[in-house]
N, C-alpha and C positions, 0 to 999 in steps of 0.2 A: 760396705765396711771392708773393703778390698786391703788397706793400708792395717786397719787393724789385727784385721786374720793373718795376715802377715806376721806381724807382732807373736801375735797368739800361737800360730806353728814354728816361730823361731822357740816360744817360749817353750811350746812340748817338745821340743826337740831336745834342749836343752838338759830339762827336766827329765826327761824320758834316761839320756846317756848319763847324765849324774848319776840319778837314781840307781841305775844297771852297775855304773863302774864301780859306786862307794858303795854297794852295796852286797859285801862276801856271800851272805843266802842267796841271790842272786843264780849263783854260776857253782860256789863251792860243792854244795851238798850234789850235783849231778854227776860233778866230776869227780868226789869223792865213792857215792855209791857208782857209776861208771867203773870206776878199777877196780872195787870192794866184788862187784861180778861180775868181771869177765865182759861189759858190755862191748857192743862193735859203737866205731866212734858213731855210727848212723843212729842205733837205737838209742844212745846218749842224750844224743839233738834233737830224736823226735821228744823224748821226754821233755826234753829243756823245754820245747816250743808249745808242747801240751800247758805245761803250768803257766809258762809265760803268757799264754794266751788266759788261763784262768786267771792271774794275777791281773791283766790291763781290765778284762769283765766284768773283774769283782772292782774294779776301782769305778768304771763306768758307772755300773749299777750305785754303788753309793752318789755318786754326782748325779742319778737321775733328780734327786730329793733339787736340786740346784737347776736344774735343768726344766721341770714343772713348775718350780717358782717363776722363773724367767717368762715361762709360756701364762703364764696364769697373769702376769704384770702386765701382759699384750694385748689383753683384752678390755684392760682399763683405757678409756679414751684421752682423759686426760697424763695419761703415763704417755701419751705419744710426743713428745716436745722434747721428753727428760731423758728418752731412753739413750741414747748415746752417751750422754755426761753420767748418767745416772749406772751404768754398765760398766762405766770404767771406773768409777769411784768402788764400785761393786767389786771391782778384780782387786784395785788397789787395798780394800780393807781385808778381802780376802787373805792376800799377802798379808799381810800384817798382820792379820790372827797366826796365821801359819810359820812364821817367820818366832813369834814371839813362845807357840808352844814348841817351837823346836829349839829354840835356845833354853827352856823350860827343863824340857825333857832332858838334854844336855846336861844341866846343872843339874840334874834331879839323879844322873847314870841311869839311865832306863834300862830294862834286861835289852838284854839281844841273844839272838840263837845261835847255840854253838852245834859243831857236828863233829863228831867220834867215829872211826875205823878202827873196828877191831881184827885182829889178826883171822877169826872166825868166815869173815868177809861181810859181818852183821856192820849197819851205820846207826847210830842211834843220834838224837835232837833233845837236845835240852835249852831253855833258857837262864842267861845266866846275868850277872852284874860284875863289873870291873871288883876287884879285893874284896868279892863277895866270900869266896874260900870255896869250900869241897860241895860238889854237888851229888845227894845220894844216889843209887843207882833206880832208885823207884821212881826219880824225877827226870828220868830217860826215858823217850823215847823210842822205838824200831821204829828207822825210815824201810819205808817201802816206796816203790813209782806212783803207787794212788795217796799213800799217806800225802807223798810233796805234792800232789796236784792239792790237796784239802789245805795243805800248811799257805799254799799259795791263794787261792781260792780266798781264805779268809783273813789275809795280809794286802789290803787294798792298797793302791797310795790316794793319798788324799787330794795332792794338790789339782787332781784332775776334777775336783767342783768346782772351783773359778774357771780355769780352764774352757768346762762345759756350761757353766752356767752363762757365761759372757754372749755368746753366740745365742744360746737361748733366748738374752732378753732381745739381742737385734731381729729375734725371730727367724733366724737363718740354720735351717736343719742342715743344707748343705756344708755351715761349718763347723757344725756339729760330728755330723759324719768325717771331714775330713779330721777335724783337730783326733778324734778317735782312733783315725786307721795312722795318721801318722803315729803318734804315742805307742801305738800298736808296734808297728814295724819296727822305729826306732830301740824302744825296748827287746823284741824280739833278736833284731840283730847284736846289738850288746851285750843280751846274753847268750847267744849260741856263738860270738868271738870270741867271749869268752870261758866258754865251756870248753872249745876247741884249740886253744892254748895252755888252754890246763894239760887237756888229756897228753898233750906231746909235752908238757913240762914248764910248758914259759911261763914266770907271771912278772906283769910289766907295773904295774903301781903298789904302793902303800895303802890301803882303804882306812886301817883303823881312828885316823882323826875323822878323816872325810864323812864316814859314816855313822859316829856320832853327833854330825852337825848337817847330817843331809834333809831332813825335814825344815830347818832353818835355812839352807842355801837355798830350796824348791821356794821358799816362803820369800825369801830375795829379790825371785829371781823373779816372780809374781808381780812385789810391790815397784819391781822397775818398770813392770809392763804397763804397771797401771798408772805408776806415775808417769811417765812419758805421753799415755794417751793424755791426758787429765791437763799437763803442764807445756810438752812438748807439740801437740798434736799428731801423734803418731799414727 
């Protein structure tokens, strides 16, 4: 499955820097509690990379569910004929769920989280909705470095079950492992670039469309992979 996994780590690649660029929780809240205390820009990026690493785990883990399917299909004799066509149909519907609850979610204005500096040097987290109006102050949070590992922790992204489950059904852990460590790193580097442009002051894009429609783009970016296997021969 050499031409596939190919496919499949262009696709985490993809996914991984989307997800990081469109996505302000991401890099904001490091870089805002970062100057709220006096952090050096080192202990900033170990933070970053702490959650980052619990954000790609916590996604893992939820794709295990996708990943023991896969392995549990391999053990059927007559699933051996189907697995290839039947794997890529697999990504491709994937995509399509994902694609379809993020343009959902989209029309729906789902919360997203906001983060406040105050003058005190306290950061606080709230959820909020576009012309939702005033949010009380009981529905703040205090960031701390262990609260953002938890806020990360249990903010998965999803699209890494197709992802993982694809390799699964081909029975192949080593692409398992790799589609993993790549996702990993990619995401990792995108956000400590961007944590590290914050702190000296740059900031180079727009997110706010992007990041309304990024569980839609990831869902995309899936059904291209899977159409192509499926249509193309990828």
């Amino acid at each position: 499955m050499e031409s596939e996994l190919n496919v499949l780590l262009i696709a985490a690649v993809s996914i991984s820097v989307l997800h990081t660029l469109t996505g302000p929780d991401h890099y904001i809240p490091f870089i805002a509690i970062g100057k709220a205390k006096s952090w050096t820009l080192k202990r900033t990026v170990f933070w970053t990379i702490v959650c980052g690493i619990g954000h790609v785990m916590s996604s893992v883990v939820l794709a295990l569910g996708g990943v023991a399917i896969g392995f549990s299909l391999n053990k059927l004799s007559w699933f051996e004929g189907l697995r290839g066509g039947l794997a890529a149909w697999a990504l491709f519907v994937f995509g399509v769920v994902f694609m379809l609850v993020g343009l959902y979610q989209a029309y729906r204005n789902k919360k997203h989280k906001h983060f406040d500096v105050y003058d005190s040097g306290d950061v606080y987290v709230y959820q909020h909705q576009h012309k939702q109006g005033p949010v009380m102050p009981s529905e703040r949070k205090k960031v701390t470095p262990w609260v953002m590992f938890i806020i990360f922790l249990l903010g998965p992204c999803e699209p890494m079950i197709p992802l993982l489950t694809y390799p699964a059904i081909m029975n192949s852990t080593y692409g398992i492992y790799l589609i993993t460590s790549v996702f990993l790193f990619f995401t990792l580097l995108m956000m400590v670039i961007m944590v590290v442009l914050g702190h000296y002051g740059f900031k180079l894009i727009k997110t706010d469309f992007f990041e309304k429609y990024m569980t839609a783009i990831a869902g995309g970016t899936i059904v291209t992979c899977g159409a192509g296997m499926i249509f193309l021969g990828w």
